[in-house]
C-alpha positions as CSV (number, residue, x, y, z in Angstrom):
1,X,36.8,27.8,-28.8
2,X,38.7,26.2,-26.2
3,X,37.3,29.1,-23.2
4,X,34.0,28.5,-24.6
5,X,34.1,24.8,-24.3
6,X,35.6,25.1,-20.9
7,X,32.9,28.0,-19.9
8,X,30.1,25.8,-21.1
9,X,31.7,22.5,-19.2
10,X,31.8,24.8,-16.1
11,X,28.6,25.9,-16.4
12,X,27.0,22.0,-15.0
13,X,27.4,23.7,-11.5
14,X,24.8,26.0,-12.0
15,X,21.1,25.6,-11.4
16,X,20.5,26.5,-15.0
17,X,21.8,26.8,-18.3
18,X,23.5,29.9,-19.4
19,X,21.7,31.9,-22.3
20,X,21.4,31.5,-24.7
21,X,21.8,28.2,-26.1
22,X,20.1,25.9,-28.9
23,X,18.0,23.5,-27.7
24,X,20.8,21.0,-28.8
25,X,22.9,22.4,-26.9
26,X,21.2,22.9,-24.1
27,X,20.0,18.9,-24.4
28,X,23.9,18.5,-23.9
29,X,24.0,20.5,-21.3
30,X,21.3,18.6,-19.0
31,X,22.6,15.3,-20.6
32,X,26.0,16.0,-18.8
33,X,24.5,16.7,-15.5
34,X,22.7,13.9,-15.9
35,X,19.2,15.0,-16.5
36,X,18.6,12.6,-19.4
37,X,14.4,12.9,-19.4
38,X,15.1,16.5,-19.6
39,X,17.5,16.6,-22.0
40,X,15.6,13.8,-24.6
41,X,11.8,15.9,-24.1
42,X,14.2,18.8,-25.8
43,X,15.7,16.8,-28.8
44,X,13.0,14.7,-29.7
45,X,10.8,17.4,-31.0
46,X,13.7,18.6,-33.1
47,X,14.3,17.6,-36.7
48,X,18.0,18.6,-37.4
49,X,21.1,16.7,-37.7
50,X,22.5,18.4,-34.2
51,X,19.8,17.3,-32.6
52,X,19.6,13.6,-34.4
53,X,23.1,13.7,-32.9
54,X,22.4,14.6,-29.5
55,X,19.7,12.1,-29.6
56,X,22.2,9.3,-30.4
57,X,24.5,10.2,-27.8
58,X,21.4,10.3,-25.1
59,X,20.4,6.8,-26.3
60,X,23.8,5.3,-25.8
61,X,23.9,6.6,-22.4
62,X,20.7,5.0,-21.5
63,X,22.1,1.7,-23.0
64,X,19.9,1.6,-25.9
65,X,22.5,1.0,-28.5
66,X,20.0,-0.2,-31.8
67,X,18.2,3.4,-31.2
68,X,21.6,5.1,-30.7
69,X,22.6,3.5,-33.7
70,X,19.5,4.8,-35.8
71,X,19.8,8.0,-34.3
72,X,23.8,8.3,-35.3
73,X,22.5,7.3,-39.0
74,X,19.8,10.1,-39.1
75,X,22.8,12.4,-37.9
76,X,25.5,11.1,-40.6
77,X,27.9,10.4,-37.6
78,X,29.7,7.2,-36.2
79,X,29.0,5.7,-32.9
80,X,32.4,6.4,-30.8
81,X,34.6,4.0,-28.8
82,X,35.1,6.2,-26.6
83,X,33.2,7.2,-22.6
84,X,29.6,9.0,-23.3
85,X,31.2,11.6,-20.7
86,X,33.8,12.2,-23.6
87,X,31.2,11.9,-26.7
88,X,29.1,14.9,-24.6
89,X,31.8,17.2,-24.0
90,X,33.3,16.5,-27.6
91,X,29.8,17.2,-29.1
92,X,29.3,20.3,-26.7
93,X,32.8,22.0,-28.4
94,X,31.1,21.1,-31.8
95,X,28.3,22.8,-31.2
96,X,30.0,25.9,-29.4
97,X,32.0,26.2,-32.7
98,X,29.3,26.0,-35.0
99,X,27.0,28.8,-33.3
Protein backbone atom coordinates (compact mmCIF):
# COMPACT_ATOMS: atom_id res chain seq x y z
CA UNK A 1 0.00 0.00 0.00
CA UNK A 2 2.86 2.10 0.86
CA UNK A 3 4.48 1.99 -3.23
CA UNK A 4 1.02 2.72 -4.22
CA UNK A 5 0.51 5.66 -2.15
CA UNK A 6 3.94 6.89 -2.98
CA UNK A 7 3.21 6.06 -6.91
CA UNK A 8 -0.02 7.93 -6.79
CA UNK A 9 1.74 10.99 -4.70
CA UNK A 10 4.38 10.95 -7.48
CA UNK A 11 2.10 10.98 -10.08
CA UNK A 12 1.08 15.17 -9.37
CA UNK A 13 4.03 15.75 -11.85
CA UNK A 14 2.43 14.49 -14.64
CA UNK A 15 0.10 16.33 -16.99
CA UNK A 16 -2.58 13.70 -16.22
CA UNK A 17 -3.78 11.25 -14.04
CA UNK A 18 -2.69 7.74 -14.23
CA UNK A 19 -5.48 5.16 -15.24
CA UNK A 20 -7.38 4.13 -13.96
CA UNK A 21 -8.78 5.81 -11.06
CA UNK A 22 -12.31 6.50 -9.39
CA UNK A 23 -13.53 9.64 -9.92
CA UNK A 24 -12.75 10.11 -6.09
CA UNK A 25 -9.69 9.43 -6.54
CA UNK A 26 -8.90 11.19 -9.20
CA UNK A 27 -10.85 14.41 -7.41
CA UNK A 28 -7.84 13.83 -4.90
CA UNK A 29 -5.59 13.73 -7.35
CA UNK A 30 -6.35 17.30 -8.97
CA UNK A 31 -7.16 18.58 -5.41
CA UNK A 32 -3.49 18.01 -4.55
CA UNK A 33 -2.15 19.78 -7.53
CA UNK A 34 -4.33 22.24 -6.78
CA UNK A 35 -6.91 22.11 -9.33
CA UNK A 36 -9.83 22.49 -6.94
CA UNK A 37 -12.70 23.53 -9.75
CA UNK A 38 -11.66 20.48 -11.38
CA UNK A 39 -11.50 18.31 -8.71
CA UNK A 40 -15.23 19.54 -7.05
CA UNK A 41 -17.07 19.35 -10.94
CA UNK A 42 -15.94 15.49 -10.38
CA UNK A 43 -17.24 14.88 -6.75
CA UNK A 44 -20.30 16.75 -6.78
CA UNK A 45 -22.12 14.69 -9.20
CA UNK A 46 -21.22 11.69 -7.01
CA UNK A 47 -23.43 10.27 -4.34
CA UNK A 48 -21.05 7.93 -2.26
CA UNK A 49 -19.48 8.27 1.02
CA UNK A 50 -15.78 8.48 -0.85
CA UNK A 51 -16.79 11.08 -2.69
CA UNK A 52 -18.93 12.97 0.34
CA UNK A 53 -15.48 12.63 1.76
CA UNK A 54 -13.42 14.10 -0.84
CA UNK A 55 -15.96 16.81 -1.00
CA UNK A 56 -15.31 17.80 2.68
CA UNK A 57 -11.78 17.80 2.33
CA UNK A 58 -12.15 20.24 -0.98
CA UNK A 59 -14.36 22.56 1.06
CA UNK A 60 -11.91 22.86 3.91
CA UNK A 61 -9.29 23.79 1.50
CA UNK A 62 -11.33 26.51 0.03
CA UNK A 63 -12.08 27.79 3.71
CA UNK A 64 -15.53 26.90 3.74
CA UNK A 65 -15.61 25.09 7.03
CA UNK A 66 -19.90 24.92 7.74
CA UNK A 67 -19.96 23.04 4.10
CA UNK A 68 -16.81 20.97 5.03
CA UNK A 69 -18.49 20.19 8.04
CA UNK A 70 -21.81 18.97 6.37
CA UNK A 71 -19.94 17.29 3.79
CA UNK A 72 -17.70 15.22 6.64
CA UNK A 73 -21.27 14.32 8.21
CA UNK A 74 -22.66 12.92 4.88
CA UNK A 75 -19.28 10.90 4.83
CA UNK A 76 -19.45 9.64 8.58
CA UNK A 77 -15.90 11.10 9.09
CA UNK A 78 -14.31 13.76 11.50
CA UNK A 79 -12.94 16.96 10.36
CA UNK A 80 -8.96 16.61 11.14
CA UNK A 81 -6.54 18.94 12.96
CA UNK A 82 -4.30 18.35 10.89
CA UNK A 83 -2.72 20.45 7.13
CA UNK A 84 -5.35 19.72 4.15
CA UNK A 85 -1.91 18.68 2.34
CA UNK A 86 -1.85 15.79 4.98
CA UNK A 87 -5.92 15.07 5.01
CA UNK A 88 -5.34 14.61 0.92
CA UNK A 89 -2.58 12.36 0.92
CA UNK A 90 -4.01 10.44 4.03
CA UNK A 91 -7.39 10.14 2.09
CA UNK A 92 -5.46 9.17 -1.25
CA UNK A 93 -3.81 5.85 0.72
CA UNK A 94 -7.44 5.18 1.92
CA UNK A 95 -8.66 5.08 -1.32
CA UNK A 96 -5.61 3.22 -2.95
CA UNK A 97 -6.36 0.43 -0.25
CA UNK A 98 -9.79 0.18 -0.73
CA UNK A 99 -9.74 -0.36 -4.70
Amino acid sequence: MRDDTENFLASLKLNEPPLPMTAPLRAVWHGLRAEWDLAHEIVQVEDDRQSAWVHAWLHRIEGDLPNARYWYGRARKQMPAGTTQEEGAAIAAALLYSV
